[in-house]
SEDOTOR-414686 format. One record per residue (C-alpha): residue number from 1; x, y, z. Coordinates in steps of 0.001 Angstrom, whole numbers, always signed. Each point is the difference from the previous one (the first is absolute). Layout:
BEGIN
<NUM,<X,Y,Z>>
...
end
This chain:
BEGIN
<1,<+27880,+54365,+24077>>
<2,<-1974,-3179,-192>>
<3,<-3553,-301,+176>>
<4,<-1813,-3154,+73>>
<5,<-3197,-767,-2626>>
<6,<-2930,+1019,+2611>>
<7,<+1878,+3283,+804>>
<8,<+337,+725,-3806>>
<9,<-3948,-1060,-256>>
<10,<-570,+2180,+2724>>
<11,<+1762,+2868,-1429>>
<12,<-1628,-425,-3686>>
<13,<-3184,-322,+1729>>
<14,<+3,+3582,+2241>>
<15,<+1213,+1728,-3400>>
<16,<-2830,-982,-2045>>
<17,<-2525,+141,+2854>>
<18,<-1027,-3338,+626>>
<19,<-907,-1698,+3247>>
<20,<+1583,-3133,+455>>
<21,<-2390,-2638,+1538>>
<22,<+1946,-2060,+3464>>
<23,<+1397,-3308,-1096>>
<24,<-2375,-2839,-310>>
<25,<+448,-2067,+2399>>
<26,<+718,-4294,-1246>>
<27,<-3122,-635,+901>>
<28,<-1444,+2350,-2730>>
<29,<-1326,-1026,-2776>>
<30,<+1398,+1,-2824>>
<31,<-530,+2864,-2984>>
<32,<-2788,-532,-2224>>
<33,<+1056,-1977,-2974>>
<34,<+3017,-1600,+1780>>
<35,<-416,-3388,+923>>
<36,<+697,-1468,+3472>>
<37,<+2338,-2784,+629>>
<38,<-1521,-3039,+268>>
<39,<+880,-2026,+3173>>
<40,<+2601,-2225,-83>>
<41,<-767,-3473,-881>>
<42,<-538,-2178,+3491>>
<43,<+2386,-2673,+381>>
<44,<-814,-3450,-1146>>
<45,<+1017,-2701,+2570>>
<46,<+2561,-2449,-1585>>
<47,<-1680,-3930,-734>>
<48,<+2879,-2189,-331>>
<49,<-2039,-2741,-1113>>
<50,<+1689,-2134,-2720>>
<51,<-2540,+216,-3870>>
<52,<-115,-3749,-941>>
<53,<+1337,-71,-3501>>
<54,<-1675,-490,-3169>>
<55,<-2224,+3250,+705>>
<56,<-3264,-1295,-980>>
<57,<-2051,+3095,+182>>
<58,<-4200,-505,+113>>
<59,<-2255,+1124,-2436>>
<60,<-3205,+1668,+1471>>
<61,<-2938,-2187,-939>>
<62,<-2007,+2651,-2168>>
<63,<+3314,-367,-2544>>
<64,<-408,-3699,+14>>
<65,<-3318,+828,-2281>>
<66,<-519,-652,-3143>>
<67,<-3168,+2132,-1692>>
<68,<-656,-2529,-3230>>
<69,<+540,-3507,-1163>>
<70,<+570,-1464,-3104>>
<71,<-1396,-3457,-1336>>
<72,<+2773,-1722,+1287>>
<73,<-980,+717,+3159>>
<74,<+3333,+3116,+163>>
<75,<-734,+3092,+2261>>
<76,<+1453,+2821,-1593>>
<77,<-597,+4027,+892>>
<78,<+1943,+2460,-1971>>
<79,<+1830,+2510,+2434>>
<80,<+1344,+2092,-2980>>
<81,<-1563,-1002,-3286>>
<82,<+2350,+435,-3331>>
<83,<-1046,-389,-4160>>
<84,<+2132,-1450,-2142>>
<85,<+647,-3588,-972>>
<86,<+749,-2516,+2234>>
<87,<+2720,-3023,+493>>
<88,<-658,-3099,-1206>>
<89,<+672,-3828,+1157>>
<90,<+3347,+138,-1782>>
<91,<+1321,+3149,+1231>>
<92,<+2176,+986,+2546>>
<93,<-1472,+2784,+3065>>
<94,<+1843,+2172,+1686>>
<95,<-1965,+476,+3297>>
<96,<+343,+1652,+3309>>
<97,<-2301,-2028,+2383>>
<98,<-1026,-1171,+3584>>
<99,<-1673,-2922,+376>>
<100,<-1961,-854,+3353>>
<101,<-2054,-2641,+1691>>
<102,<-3353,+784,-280>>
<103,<-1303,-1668,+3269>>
<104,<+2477,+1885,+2073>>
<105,<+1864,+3025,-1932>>
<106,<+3311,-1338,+706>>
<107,<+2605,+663,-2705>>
<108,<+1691,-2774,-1423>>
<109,<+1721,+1492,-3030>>
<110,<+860,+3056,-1898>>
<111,<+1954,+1432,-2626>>
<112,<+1004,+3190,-2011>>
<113,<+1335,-282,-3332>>
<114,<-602,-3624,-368>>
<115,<-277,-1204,-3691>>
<116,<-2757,-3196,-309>>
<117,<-661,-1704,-2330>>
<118,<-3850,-621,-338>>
<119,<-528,-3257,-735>>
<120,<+2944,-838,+2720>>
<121,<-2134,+975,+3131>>
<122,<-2932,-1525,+2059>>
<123,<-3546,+377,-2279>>
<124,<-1738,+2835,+1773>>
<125,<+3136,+1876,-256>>
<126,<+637,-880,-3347>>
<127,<-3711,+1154,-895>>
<128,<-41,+2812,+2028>>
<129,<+3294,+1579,-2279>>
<130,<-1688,-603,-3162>>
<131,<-2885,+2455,+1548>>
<132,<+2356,+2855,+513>>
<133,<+1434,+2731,-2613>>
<134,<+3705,+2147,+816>>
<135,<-522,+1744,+2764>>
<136,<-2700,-1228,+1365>>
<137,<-857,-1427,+3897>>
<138,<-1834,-2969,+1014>>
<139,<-1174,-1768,+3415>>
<140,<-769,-3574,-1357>>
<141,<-1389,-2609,+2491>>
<142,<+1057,-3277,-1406>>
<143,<-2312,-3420,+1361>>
<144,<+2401,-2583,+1760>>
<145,<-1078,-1961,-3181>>
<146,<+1597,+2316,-2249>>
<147,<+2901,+427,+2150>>
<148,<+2020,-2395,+1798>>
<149,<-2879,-2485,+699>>
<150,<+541,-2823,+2589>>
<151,<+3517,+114,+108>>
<152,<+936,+3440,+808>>
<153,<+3064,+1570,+33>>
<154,<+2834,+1198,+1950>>
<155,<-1536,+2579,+2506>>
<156,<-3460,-248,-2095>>
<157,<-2006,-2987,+1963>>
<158,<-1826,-2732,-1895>>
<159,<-3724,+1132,-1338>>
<160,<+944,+3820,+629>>
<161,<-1895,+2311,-1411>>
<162,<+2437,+3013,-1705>>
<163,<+147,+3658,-541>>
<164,<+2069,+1762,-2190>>
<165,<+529,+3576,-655>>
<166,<+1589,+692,-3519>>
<167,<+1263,+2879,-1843>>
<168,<+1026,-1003,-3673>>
<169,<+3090,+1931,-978>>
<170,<+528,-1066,-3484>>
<171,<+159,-3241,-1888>>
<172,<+1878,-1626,-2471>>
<173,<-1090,-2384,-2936>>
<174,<+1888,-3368,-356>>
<175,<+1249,+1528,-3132>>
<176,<+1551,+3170,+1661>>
<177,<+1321,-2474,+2354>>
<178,<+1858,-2116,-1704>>
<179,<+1219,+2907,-1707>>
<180,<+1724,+1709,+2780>>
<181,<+1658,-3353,+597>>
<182,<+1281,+79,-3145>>
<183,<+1301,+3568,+389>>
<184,<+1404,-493,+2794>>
<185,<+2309,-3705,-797>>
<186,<+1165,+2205,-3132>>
<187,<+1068,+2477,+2288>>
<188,<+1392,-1895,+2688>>
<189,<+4012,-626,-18>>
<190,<+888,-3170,-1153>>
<191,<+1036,-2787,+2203>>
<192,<+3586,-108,+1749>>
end
């Protein structure tokens, strides 16, 4: 004899005397503390428009800010301030950064990971690092006159003013440096 899991329920039910309410019907709602189903998601219509390559995203104006200046003339707002000592001409950044054109918010560079040396990059850039400690994040807006000037460069037009958002992972003294590179020839295999 098989019985099927309502007759069972039915049976358990008349033994110990409970009334069992009619099936809710799908339209029901649901039992307090379950959660309905959300709807399904509607369908998005397909754009097979071709995305013109680099992807220069745009920076909203109010990020193109800077809140204070420095005598050189160096906007500079600190989006995540950090203590501790700070990189010097001669040393060597390692920075994750966007930089942007001020007038418009278009993105003309970025990097992650990317080791600089201080003294090897445009002025404003090179003064804005020696503001930062480890760990900390910048929005520096560098003067065309402390950036590429009148001559511009690649995707950065001439007389552009620049933003750059930094986040100063760690640096390196000269002196560590050159000490990892000489680490690293004595442990490289000699030549063939």
């Amino acid at each position: 004899m098989t019985m099927s899991c309502r007759t069972v329920l039915i049976v358990v039910s008349a033994i110990a005397g409970i009334a069992l309410a009619a099936p809710l019907a799908a339209s029901a709602a649901a039992p307090r503390g379950v959660k309905a189903r959300p709807a399904a998601p509607k369908p998005v219509a397909a754009n097979n428009s071709i995305i013109a390559l680099p992807l220069n995203p745009i920076v909203p104006a109010a990020q193109r800010v800077c809140s204070a200046r420095t005598p050189s003339g160096l906007g500079y707002t600190l989006l995540r301030p950090a203590a501790g000592t700070k990189p010097a001409r001669s040393d060597v950044a390692l920075v994750n950064y966007i930089g942007y054109l001020a007038a418009t918010g278009v993105v003309f560079d970025q990097g992650m990971g990317s080791p600089l040396p201080v003294d090897g990059v445009i002025p404003g850039f090179s003064e804005a690092l020696q503001m930062m400690a480890k760990t900390g994040v910048g929005r520096f807006c560098i003067p065309a006159a402390t950036g590429y000037g009148a001559q511009g460069s690649g995707p950065i037009p001439a007389n552009a003013d620049l933003v750059f958002q930094v986040e100063l992972v760690d640096y390196k003294t000269a002196a560590d440096v050159e000490r990892m590179r000489a680490a690293q020839a004595t442990d490289a295999p000699p030549p063939r």
